[in-house]
N, C-alpha and C positions, 0 to 999 in steps of 0.2 A: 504494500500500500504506500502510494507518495504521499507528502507531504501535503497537498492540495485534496487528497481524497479525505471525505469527512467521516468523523469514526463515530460510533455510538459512544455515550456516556460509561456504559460498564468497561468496552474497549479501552477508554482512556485512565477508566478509572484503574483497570487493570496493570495498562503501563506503568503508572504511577505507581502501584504498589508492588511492581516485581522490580524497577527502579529504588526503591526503600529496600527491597528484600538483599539487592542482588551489592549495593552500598553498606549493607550489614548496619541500617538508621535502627534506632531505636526510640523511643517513648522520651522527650524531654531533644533529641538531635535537632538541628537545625537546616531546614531542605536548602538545595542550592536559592541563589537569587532566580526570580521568574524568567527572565531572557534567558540564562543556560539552563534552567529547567524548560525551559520549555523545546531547548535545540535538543535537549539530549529523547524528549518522548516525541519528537518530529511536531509537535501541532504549534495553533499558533497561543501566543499571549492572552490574547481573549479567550481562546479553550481552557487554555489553563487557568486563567482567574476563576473560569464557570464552576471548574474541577478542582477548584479549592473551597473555593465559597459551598456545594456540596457535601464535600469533606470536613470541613467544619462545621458545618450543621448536624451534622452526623457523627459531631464527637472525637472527630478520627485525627485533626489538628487543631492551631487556633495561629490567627496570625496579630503580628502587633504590627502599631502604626509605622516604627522604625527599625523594629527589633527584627523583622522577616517573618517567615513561617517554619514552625515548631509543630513535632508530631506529638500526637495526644492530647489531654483535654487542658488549659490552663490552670496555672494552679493560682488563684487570686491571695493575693499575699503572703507573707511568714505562714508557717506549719505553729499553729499554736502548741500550749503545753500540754492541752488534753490530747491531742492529733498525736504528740510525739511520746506520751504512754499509752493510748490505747495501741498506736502499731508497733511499741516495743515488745521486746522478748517477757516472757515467762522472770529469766533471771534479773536483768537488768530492771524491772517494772518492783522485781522483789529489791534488789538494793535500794531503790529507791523508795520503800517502805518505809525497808529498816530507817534511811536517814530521818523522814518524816511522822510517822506515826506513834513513835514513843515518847517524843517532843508534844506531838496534839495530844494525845493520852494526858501528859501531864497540864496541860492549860485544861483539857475536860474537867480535870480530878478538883481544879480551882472554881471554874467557872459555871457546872454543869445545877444547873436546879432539880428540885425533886421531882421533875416531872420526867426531865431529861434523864435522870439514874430510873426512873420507873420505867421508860423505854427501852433504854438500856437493857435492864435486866429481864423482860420482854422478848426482847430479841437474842439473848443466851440461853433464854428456855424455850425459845422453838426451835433451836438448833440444836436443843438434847431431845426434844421431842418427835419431830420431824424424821420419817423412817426411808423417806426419796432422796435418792444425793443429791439431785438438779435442787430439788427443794433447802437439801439444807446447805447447799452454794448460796440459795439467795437468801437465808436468813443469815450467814455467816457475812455475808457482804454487808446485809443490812443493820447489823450489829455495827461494823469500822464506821459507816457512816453516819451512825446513830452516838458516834463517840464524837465525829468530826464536825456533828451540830452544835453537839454540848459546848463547843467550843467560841458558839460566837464568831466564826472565823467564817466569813464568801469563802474566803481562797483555799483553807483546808477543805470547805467542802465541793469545792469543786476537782480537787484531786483527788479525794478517797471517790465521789464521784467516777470519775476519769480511772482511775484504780479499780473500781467495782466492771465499768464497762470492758478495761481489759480482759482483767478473770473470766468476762462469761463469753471470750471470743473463742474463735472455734480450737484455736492452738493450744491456749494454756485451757478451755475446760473440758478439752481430751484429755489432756495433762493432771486435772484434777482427779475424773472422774475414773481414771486408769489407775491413781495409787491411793483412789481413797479407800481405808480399809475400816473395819470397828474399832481394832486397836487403834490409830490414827483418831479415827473420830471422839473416840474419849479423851483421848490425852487433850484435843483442841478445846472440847469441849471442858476440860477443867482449867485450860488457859481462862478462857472466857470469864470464867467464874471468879478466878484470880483477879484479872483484869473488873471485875467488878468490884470485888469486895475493897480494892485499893481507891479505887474513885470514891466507893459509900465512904472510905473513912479519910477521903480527900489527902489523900500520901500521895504527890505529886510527882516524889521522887520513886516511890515504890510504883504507882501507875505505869511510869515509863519505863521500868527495868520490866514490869509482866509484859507488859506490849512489846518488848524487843524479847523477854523469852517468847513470848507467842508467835513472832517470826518467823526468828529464827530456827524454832520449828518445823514452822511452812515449809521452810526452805531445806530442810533436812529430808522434810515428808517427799518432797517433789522432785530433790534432785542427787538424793542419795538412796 
């Protein structure tokens, strides 16, 4: 086919993407400028603008005003903090725990009202109760974030938050649900209890060392 013969849309669209293939482009690479894109799949300028503008509606690129065109979808600004722990690892989502959650444990153990320790300990006794593990994944979530209210704090709760929605992605709650055992589940379950009884008698400091034994646990559970 020359140059001058007109091609259908999937035709073109196909050049384009065995062009991508055959250049080994990826998700985030940057297409040539449109003039030598457009000499290397033979059409003209205007095909190709059609065959973008297409392609970006359809998710498949995005172009900027001076920046060019870029395969895959935009990504509009920074990758926030919740964005960069929900798609973290399993381990890494846990060190980042341990640094923060026996620190909020201790501001709970200060600032938590009797309403707050009545929810609390709420949500430690549906997760001895509770005999489904997806079940008591979400009471167990619902406990850290019911500590990270206590706390008066947006910002903690929007990372135990962001922490709860990692645990239940599909990675780490294979990962859970592969080494949760009975024995596991009592041992957590008498962290909890611990972790309670330190907030009822407002030990700030004792708050934070159960919460970093309760961890550190997890992390025993999951990756030893």
């Amino acid at each position: 086919m020359t140059k001058s013969e007109p091609r259908s849309a999937a035709a073109e669209t196909n050049e384009l993407l065995a062009f991508i293939a055959q250049n080994e482009l990826a998700e985030g690479d940057k297409l040539p400028p449109e003039r030598e894109l457009a000499s290397e799949l033979g059409i003209s300028r205007r095909a190709l603008r059609h065959l973008l503008t297409r392609m970006e509606l359809d998710g498949q690129l995005w172009r900027g005003r001076r920046n060019g065109t870029f395969l895959g979808r935009r990504t509009v600004g920074p990758v926030s903090v919740d964005q960069r722990i929900i798609r973290g690892s399993p381990a890494t989502v846990l060190e980042t725990r341990l640094v923060v959650e026996p620190s909020m444990t201790a501001i709970a153990a200060v600032k938590a009202s009797e309403a707050d320790l009545l929810h609390i300990e709420t949500c430690m006794r549906r997760t001895a109760e509770v005999k489904n593990d997806e079940d008591w994944i979400k009471w167990d979530g619902a406990f850290h974030l019911a500590i990270a209210k206590a706390t008066r704090n947006d910002v903690l709760v929007g990372l135990v938050t962001a922490f709860n929605e990692a645990r239940s992605s599909g990675d780490w709650q294979a990962l859970r649900l592969a080494t949760i055992t009975p024995e596991k589940r009592r041992k957590t379950i008498a962290h909890h209890r611990t972790i309670c009884d330190m907030l009822r008698k407002r030990s700030a400091d004792d708050a934070s060392r159960a919460m970093r034994d309760h961890l550190l646990n997890t992390q025993r559970n999951l990756f030893e």
